[in-house]
N, C-alpha and C positions, 0 to 999 in steps of 0.2 A: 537725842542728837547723837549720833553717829561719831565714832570715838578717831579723829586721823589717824593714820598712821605714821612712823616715823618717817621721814620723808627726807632725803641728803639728795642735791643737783650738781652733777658734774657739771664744770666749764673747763673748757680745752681752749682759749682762743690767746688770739697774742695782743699784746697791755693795749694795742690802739682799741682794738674790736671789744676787748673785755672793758675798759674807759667807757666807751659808747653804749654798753649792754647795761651797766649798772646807774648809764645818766638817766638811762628812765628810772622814773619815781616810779612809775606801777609795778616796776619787777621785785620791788623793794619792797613795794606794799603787798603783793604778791603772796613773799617769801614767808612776810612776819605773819601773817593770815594764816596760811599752813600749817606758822613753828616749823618750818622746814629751816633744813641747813644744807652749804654749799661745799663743795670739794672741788677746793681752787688746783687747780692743774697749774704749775709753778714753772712754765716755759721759759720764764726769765726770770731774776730778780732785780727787776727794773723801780726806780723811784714809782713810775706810773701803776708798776701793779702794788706796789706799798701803799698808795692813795686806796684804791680798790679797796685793799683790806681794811686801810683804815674806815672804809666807810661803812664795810660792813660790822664793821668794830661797835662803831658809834648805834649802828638801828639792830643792834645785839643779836644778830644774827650767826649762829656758830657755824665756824669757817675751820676747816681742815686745810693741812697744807698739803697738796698731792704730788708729791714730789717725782719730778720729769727729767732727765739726760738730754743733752744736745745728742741729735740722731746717730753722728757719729759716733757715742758714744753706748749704741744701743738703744737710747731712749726710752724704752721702758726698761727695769730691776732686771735680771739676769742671773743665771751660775756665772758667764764671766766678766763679770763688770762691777761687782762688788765694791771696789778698790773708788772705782766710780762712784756709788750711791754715796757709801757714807764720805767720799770729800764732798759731795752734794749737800750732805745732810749738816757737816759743820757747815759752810759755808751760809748756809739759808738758816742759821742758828746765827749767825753772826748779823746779817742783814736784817735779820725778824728782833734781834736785839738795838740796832742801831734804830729801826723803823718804832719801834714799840709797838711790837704788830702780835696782838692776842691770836689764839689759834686753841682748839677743843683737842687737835688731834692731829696725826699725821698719817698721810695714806701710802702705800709703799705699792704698787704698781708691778706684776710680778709677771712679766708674758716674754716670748720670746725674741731674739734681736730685732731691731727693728728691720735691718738689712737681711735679714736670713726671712721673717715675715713679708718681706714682700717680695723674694725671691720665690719662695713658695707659692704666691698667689699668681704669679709667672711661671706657675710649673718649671720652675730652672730646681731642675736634678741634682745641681752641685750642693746643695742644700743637706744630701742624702750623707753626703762626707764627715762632716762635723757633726750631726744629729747620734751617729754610727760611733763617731769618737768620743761623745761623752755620755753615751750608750755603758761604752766598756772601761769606762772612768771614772769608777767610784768616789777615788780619793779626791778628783778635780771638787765632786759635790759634798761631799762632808766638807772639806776646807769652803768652799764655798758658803755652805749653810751655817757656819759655826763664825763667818764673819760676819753674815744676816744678823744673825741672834744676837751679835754682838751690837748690831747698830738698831736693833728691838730695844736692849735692856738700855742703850742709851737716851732710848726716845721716853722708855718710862723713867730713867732718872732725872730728864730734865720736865717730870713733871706732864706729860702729854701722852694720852692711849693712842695703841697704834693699830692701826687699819691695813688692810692685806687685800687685793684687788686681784682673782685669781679666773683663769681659765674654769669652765666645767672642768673638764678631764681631770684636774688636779684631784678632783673629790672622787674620785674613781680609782686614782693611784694610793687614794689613802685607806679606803676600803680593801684595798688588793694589798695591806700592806708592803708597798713597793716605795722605790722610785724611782722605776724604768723609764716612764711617762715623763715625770720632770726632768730627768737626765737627757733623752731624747729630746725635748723639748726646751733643752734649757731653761725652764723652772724651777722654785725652790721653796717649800713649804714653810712658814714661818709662824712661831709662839704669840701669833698677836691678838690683840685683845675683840675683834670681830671682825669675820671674813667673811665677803663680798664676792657671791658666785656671778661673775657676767655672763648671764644667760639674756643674750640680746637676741629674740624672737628675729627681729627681723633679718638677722647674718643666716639663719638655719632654716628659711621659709622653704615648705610647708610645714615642716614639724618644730617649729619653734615654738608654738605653745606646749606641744607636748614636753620638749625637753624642759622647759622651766617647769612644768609641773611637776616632771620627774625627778628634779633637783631641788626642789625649791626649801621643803622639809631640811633636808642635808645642808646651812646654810644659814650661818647667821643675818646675815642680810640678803636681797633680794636683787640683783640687778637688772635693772628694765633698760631698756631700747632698741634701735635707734633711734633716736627722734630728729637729729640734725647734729650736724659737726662732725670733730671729730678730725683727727692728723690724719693726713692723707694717706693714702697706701696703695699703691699700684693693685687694681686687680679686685681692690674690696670698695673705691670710693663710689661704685655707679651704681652698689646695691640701693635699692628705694629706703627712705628713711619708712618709719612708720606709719601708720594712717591713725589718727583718731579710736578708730575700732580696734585695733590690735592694741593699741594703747592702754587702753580702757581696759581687754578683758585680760592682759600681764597684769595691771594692776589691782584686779578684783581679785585675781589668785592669789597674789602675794599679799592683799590686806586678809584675806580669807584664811589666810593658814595663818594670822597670826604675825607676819614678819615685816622689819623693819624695811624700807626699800630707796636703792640708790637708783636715780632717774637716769641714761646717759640721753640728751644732755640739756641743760639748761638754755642755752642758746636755741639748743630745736624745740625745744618747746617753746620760747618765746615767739620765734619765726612763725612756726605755726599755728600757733594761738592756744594751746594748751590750757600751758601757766594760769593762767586764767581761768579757763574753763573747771579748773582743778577746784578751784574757789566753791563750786556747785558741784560737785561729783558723786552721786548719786552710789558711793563705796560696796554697800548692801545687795546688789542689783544679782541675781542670780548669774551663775554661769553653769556651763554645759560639761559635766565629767568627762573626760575623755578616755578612749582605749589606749592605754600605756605598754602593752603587750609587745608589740614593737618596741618599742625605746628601751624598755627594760629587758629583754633579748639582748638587745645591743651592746647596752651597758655588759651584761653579765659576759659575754665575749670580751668586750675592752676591758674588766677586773680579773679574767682569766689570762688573759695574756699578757698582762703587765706583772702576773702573781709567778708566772712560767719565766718571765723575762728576767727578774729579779731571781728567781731561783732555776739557774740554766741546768746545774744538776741534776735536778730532779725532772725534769725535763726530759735531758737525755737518758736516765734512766729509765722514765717513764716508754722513752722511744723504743730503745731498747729491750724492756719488755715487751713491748708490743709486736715489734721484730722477732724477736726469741718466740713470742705464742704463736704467727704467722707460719714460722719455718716449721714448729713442732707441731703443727697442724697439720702442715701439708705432709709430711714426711709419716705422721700416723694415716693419713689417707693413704697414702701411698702403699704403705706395709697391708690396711685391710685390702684394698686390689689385690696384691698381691695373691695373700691369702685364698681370698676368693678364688684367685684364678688356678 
């Protein structure tokens, strides 16, 4: 028998829809089949999503609290919002105490503004502004990350590992030893106990399987989808969810190499009948190697340039040089004409 693999389901939905998702029994029976665990997306902390937890409490199912901002506040972690997460983070420590609401873990959600995210999917340029500003703003991210860390060692002092939900790029900015990438980006790298590359195939179609290939190793857990859901976002909601077959062959790679793998999301998989389907999944089924030649180029260009970005003297130096052999070139052709003539 064929060994599962670790299996965690996003849901993203708000306490009515999430209510209605978890009244069916089969998603339930589902889950505990798998030994699969859920990463609740914490949009509110509402009595109604307290019931939720508690239920999953009860059919012992391990529940992560995936800690979420009202939009205006960014909505997902941030370099500037900090300030934001951890009063997020007492407060859903206060509620989860008055609830008595068990939880494995806590996931910390690290992408950029929400507001600046879907400006960019709008091609609006003014994006270019503050991207530029905390480009040449070190200090902004040290004080930023050194509050992160501080709201990590709080999540392990009260007892619960902590989860990090991270762009690709990020893993590229850490190879390059930089953090041009997350500065730019408003990202921020953090000491948590298992990181979670969302390499969602179907955002990067046609080479979305390669990119998860190409990441996949680098990566404590595996992020699969789209499969449905998911907060809205001007510009990215009309991408196709997944198909069945792309499904399938992100999660032959990722049980294949070994890794744990975060579903996004739970809800799309019930929609479209997945869940279920998972129950027979046939994990062992060959797949097809692909040429990574491409992607890894790519890569090596984005870890050189975030490695030049972080170090701009050497850069210019480097220019500099370059400049200086150009002129001294031309100027020794010049003198043999000369000569010659």
């Amino acid at each position: 028998m064929e060994k599962l693999p670790e299996l965690t389901f996003f849901t993203e939905l708000d306490a009515d829809k999430l209510s209605e998702l978890f009244s069916n029994r089969f998603v339930i029976d589902d889950l505990r089949a798998l030994n699969a665990g859920v990463s609740l997306g914490l949009l509110d902390l509402s009595p109604e999503r307290a019931e939720v937890v508690k239920k999953l409490n009860r059919f012992k199912i391990p529940t992560i609290a995936w800690l979420l901002l009202p939009k205006e506040q960014g909505y997902w972690f941030n370099l500037e919002n900090a300030s934001f997460a951890i009063a997020r983070y007492e407060a859903f420590k206060d509620w989860s105490k008055q609830n008595r609401l068990e939880w494995v873990g806590v996931g910390l959600d690290i992408e950029p503004n929400f507001s600046e995210a879907e400006a960019f999917q709008e091609k609006d340029l003014r994006v270019i502004k503050p991207a530029l500003k905390r480009l040449f703003n070190k200090q902004e991210y040290l004080d930023s990350a050194m509050a992160y860390r501080g709201l990590v060692d709080r999540i392990h002092q009260d007892g619960w590992r902590a989860e990090g939900y991270y762009m690709m790029t990020l893993q590229d900015d850490r190879k390059a030893k930089s953090t041009a990438i997350q500065r730019l980006m408003g990202l921020v790298d953090l000491p948590v106990d298992r990181s979670v590359l969302m390499l969602y195939s179907s955002f990067t179609r046609p080479y979305g399987h390669k990119l998860l290939q190409a990441y996949l190793n680098e990566t404590d857990s595996v992020g699969i989808g789209v499969t449905g859901g998911g907060v809205e976002l001007e510009g990215i909601s009309t991408i196709p969810f997944m198909t069945w077959e792309e499904f399938s062959l992100d999660l032959r790679l990722a049980w294949q190499a070994g890794k744990p793998i975060h579903v996004f999301s739970l809800e799309g998989c019930v929609e479209q009948g997945f869940l279920e389907r998972l129950t027979t999944f046939d994990w062992s089924a060959p797949v097809i190697e692909q040429n990574l030649t491409f992607i890894k180029l790519g890569r090596g260009v984005l870890q050189a340039t975030a490695w030049l970005l972080e170090r701009p003297l050497v850069g210019l130096l480097g220019l500099g040089g370059l400049v200086s052999g150009v002129v001294l070139s031309r100027k020794r052709a010049q003198h043999k004409r000369r000569k010659s003539n």
